[in-house]
N, C-alpha and C positions, 0 to 999 in steps of 0.2 A: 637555687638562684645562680644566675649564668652572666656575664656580661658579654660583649661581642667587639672587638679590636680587627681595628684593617692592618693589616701590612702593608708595606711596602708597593705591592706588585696588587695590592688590592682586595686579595682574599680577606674574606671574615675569616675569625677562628675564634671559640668560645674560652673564656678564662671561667673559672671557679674561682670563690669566696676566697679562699686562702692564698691561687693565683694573685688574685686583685691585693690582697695585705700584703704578701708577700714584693709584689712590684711598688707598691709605696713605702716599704723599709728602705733608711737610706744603709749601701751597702759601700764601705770604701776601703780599697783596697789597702794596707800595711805590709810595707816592704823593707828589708836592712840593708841601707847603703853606707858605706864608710862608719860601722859603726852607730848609726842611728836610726830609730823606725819613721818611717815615711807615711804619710799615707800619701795615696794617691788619685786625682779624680782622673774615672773612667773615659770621660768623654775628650781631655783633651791631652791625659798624662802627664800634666802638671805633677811637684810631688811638695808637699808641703807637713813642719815638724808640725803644727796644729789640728787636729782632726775637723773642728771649726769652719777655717779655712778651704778644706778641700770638700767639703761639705758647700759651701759655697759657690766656689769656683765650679762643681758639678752639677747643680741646680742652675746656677748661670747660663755654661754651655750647654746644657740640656733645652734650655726654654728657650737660648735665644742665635743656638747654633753658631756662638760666637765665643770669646773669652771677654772680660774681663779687668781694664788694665789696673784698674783699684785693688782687684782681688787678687791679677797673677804677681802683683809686686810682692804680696807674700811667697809666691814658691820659692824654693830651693833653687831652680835654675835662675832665677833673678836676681841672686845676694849676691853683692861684692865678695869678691875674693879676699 
């Protein structure tokens, strides 16, 4: 069983069973900054202490090619000093 995805430029290209699971795990990056792990979402590098959160924030910018403002008020770059 094969599924079929366009790109960008339009080409089809076929994905496999495990492709297709694989591209539906959420995958978030974890990073150490000052001491603390981060995670991170990929789509707009927000970075946030919750894994929740940038789970969130990535499925947000992902579906609507946008951010957030409910959600980026949690990142790390938005907290008072």
């Amino acid at each position: 069983m094969f599924a079929k995805r366009a790109t960008s430029n339009g080409r089809l290209f076929f994905l496999s069973k495990l492709e297709l699971l694989c591209d539906n795990l959420k995958v978030i990056k974890v990073v150490r900054q000052n001491d603390k792990e981060l995670c991170r979402c990929d789509e707009c590098g927000f970075h946030y202490e919750d894994r929740k959160w940038a789970e969130k924030c990535e499925a947000w910018c992902r579906e609507h090619k946008s951010c957030n403002i409910e959600i980026t008020a949690h990142a790390e770059e938005n907290k008072k000093v």
